[in-house]
C-alpha positions, 0 to 999 in steps of 0.5 A: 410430219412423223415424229420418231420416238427413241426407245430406251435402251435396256441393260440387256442391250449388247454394249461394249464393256471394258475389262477393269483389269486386263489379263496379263501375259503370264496370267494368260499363259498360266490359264491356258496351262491350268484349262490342261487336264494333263497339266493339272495332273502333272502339277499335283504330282509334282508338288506331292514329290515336292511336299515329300522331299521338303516334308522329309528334310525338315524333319531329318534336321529335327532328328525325326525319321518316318517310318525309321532312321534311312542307315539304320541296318539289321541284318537279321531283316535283309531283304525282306519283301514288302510286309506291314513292317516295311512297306517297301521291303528292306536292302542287302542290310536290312535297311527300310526302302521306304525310309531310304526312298523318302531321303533319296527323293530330297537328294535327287530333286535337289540335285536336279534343281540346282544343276538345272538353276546352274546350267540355266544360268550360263546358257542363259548369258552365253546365249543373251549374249550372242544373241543381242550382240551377234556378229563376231560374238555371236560367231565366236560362243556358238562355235564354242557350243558347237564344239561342246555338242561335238562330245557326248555330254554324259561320258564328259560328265562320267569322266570329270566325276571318276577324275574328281571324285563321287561327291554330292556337290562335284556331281551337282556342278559337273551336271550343271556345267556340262548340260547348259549348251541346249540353254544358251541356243533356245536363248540366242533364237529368242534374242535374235528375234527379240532384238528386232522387235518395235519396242527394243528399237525404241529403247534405243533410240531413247538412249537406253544402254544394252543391260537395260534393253536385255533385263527390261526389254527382251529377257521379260518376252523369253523368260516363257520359253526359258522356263520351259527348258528349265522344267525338262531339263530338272528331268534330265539331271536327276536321269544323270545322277541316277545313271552315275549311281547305277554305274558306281559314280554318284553320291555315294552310300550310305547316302541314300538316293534313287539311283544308289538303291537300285544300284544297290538292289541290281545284284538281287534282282530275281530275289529282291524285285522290290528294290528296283521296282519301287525306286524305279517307279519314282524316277519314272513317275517324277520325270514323266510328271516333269516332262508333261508339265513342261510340254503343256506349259510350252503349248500354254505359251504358244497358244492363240487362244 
């Protein structure tokens, strides 16, 4: 008769092991987009234009201006290039470009966030609406968004400015008003598949009411694709404003923005390069960091891995 022995099992043997704490949906999404090089990049630059615009708005409330008051003019300095005085170079009234740039950073960043906070907000209902409800609803708002997207966004926006006038605040709320079409249809798709999920036909038959079913259930599972076009459309609204400055319909002087001092240097632009140059450059650079963060968040959400 043989007799088997047990071996005893080494720890290097290959056991299953169970995560203490399993990875949850969006720190998934937030590792797949940091393991991005691009995304890194774009993200640091962000939070360098973020940190600037913050940086300078605390102390312009402090009354302290680096490298000098943004309105302060002197006109023995006009248009003088780039020196060790003026880094950036000085405007048709000798004002510092850098000093304006830092202050224009605050208003441009600002104008886009809170256009884009609003525009997301009604694109956000219009489209959780149709999109849950359907039906009549649903036939009703999005012919509504259909007739909107008839008529080119930017001259109903340059139209509604030139009728209201050139305000801060007007431009903020015309952009945000006007640009929540795109919004509300990402939404809608998103509902629309949502709404058929196990989970939300659950919720119903649990008794559950639909404001529970859209705030707890469906609105968690879009809130990855929403933040993506928030994050693009930041981009857009500050190409708005800068576009109504250049065309004389944005915040006005001597309030200083990206697009007011290109206006202002677009006269002087074979001996004033600076002026175009340098604020052009920012608008790029912040858009594009905006755009790409955007586009790898997106492939971080749709990702398998």
């Amino acid at each position: 008769m043989t007799t088997s022995t047990l071996s005893p099992i080494s720890p290097s043997s290959t056991i299953p092991t169970l995560s203490l704490e399993a990875e949850t949906p969006a720190q998934r999404i937030l590792r797949r987009f940091w393991a991005q090089p691009v995304a890194r990049i774009a993200t640091i630059v962000i939070l360098f234009f973020i940190l600037i615009s913050g940086g300078t708005a605390l102390l312009s409330s402090l009354h302290l201006n680096w490298p000098c008051e943004p309105n302060q003019t002197n006109l023995e300095q006009k248009l003088v290039p780039p020196s060790t005085q003026h880094w950036l170079g000085t405007d048709n009234l000798g004002r510092d470009v850098l000093s304006r740039m830092l202050h224009g950073a605050t208003i441009s960043l600002t104008v886009g966030l809170i256009a884009v906070v609003v525009s997301l907000g009604i694109g956000v209902i219009v489209g959780a609406i149709a999109g849950y409800f359907g039906g009549l609803t649903d036939q009703i708002l999005m012919r509504s968004v259909d007739a909107l997207l008839c008529f080119p966004t930017f001259f109903i926006i340059l139209s509604v400015v030139a009728i209201l006038g050139p305000s801060l605040v007007n431009i903020v709320l015309v952009i945000g008003l006007v640009s929540w079409t795109g919004a509300a249809r990402l939404v809608r798709g998103e509902f629309l598949t949502l709404r058929e999920t196990e989970y939300v036909k659950g919720a119903r038959v649990l008794g559950q009411n639909s404001w529970h079913i859209i705030t707890r259930h469906i609105l968690p599972n879009a809130a990855a694709p929403i933040l993506v076009t928030a994050i693009v459309s930041i981009p857009d609204a500050i190409l708005t404003e800068a576009s109504l400055s250049i065309l004389g319909f944005g915040v006005q002087p001597p309030q200083a923005t990206w697009g007011n001092i290109i206006a202002d240097g677009k006269t002087y632009l074979l001996e004033a390069w600076w002026l175009i140059l340098f604020p052009g450059l920012a608008i790029l650079i912040a858009t594009l960091s905006l755009y790409l963060a955007g586009d790898a968040l997106r492939e971080a959400a749709e990702s398998r891995n």
